[in-house]
N, C-alpha and C positions, 0 to 999 in steps of 0.2 A: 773322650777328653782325657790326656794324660794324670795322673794323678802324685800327688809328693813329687812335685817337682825336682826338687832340690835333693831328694835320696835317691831316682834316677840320675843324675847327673852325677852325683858321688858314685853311686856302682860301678855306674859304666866306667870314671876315671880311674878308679881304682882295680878294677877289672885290667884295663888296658896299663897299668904302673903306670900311671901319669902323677908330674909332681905339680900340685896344685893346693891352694889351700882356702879356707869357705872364709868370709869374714861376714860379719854381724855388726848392723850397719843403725844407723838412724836412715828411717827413707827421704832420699835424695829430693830434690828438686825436680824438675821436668824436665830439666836438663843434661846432655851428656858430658856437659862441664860442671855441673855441680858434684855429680855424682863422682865426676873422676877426681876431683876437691877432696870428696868424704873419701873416697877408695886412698889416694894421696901416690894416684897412680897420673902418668899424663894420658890426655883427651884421643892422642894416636892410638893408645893403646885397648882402648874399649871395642871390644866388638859388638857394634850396634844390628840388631835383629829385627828387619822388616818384614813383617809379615804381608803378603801381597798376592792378589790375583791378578792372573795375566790371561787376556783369552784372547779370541780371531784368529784366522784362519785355521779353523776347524781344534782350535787349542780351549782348551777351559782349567786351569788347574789353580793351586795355592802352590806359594811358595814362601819359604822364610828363603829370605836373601840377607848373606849378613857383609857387612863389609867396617872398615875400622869409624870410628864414634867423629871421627873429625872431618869425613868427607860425606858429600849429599849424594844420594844414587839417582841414577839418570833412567829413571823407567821405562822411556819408549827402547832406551839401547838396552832395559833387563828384557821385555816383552819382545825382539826383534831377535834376543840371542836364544830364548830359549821355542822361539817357533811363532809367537803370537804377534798380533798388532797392536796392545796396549796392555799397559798394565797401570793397576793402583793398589792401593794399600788398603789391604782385608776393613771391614767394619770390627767396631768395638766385639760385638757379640761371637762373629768367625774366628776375631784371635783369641778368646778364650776359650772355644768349644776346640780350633788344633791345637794351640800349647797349651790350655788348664792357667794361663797367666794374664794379667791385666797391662795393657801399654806401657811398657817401660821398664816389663818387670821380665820380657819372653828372652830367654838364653841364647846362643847360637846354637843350638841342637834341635833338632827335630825327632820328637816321642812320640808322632803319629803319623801312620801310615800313609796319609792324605795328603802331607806338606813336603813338595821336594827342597829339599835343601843344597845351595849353594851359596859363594863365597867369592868375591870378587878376589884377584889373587892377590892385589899390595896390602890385604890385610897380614900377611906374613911378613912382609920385609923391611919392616922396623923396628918390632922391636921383640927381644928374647920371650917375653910373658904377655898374655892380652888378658884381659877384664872384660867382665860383665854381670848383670845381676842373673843371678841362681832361682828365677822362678817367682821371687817377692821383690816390692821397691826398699826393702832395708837387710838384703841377702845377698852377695854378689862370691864369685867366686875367681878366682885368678891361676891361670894355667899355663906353663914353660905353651908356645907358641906350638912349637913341633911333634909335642904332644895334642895338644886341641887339633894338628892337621891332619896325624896320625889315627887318634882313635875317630875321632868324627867324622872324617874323610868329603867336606860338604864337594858338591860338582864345582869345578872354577869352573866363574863365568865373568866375565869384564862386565860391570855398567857404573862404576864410580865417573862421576862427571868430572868432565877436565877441565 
């Protein structure tokens, strides 16, 4: 399980000169509009992180799938694109044991070797900077877009519902 979340996430952005900055938050709501409220960012611009198993036809893996905080993902089209016949969204206990964070709080990066990571691609193309929480529900961090595409590099894969 990954551990200090939120000092992985700074290294690596700093690592890569990304301009990004941490803010220190009250925790949010359940919501990815409450929270984009507190950030006083809009609701497109959050990069919401599902963590999700997909398996069938001979497939079995985890996957964080991230795609922007305002659209719902369409799972049979995430489980058909990356090889499987279904997918759902990991239990409480498997997203803390790949990301070390609790619901609401997992980044768009992946810190363990287990989770592949990808990214539906319209999460780029609206807006310069995207959001998300940094590992905790009152931690969030905020990154120029083409740096988050750049150092993180998640697979495009289409499954935001149309």
């Amino acid at each position: 399980m990954p551990e200090n979340v939120l000092d992985q996430l700074c290294e690596m952005f700093r690592a890569g000169n990304a301009q990004f900055r941490v803010l220190h938050h009250e925790a949010a709501g359940k919501t990815s509009q409450s929270v984009a409220e507190i950030r006083g960012t809009e609701l497109g611009q959050g990069a919401k992180a599902l963590c999700c198993t997909v398996k069938g036809n001979g497939v079995k893996c985890h996957v964080l799938a991230v795609l922007p905080a305002d659209k719902q993902a369409d799972l049979p089209k995430l489980a058909a694109a990356l090889g499987g016949r279904r997918a759902s969204l990991a239990s409480p206990d498997e997203v803390r044991e790949l990301t070390g964070c609790v619901f609401g709080a997992v980044p768009p990066v992946s810190l363990h070797p287990d989770l592949r990571l990808v990214a539906d691609p319209s999460l780029y193309e609206r807006y310069d900077e995207l959001a998300f929480n940094a590992g905790a529900l009152d931690t969030s961090i905020i990154i120029r877009t083409e740096d988050y595409r750049r150092i993180v590099a998640p697979e495009p894969v289409s499954f935001v519902k149309a």
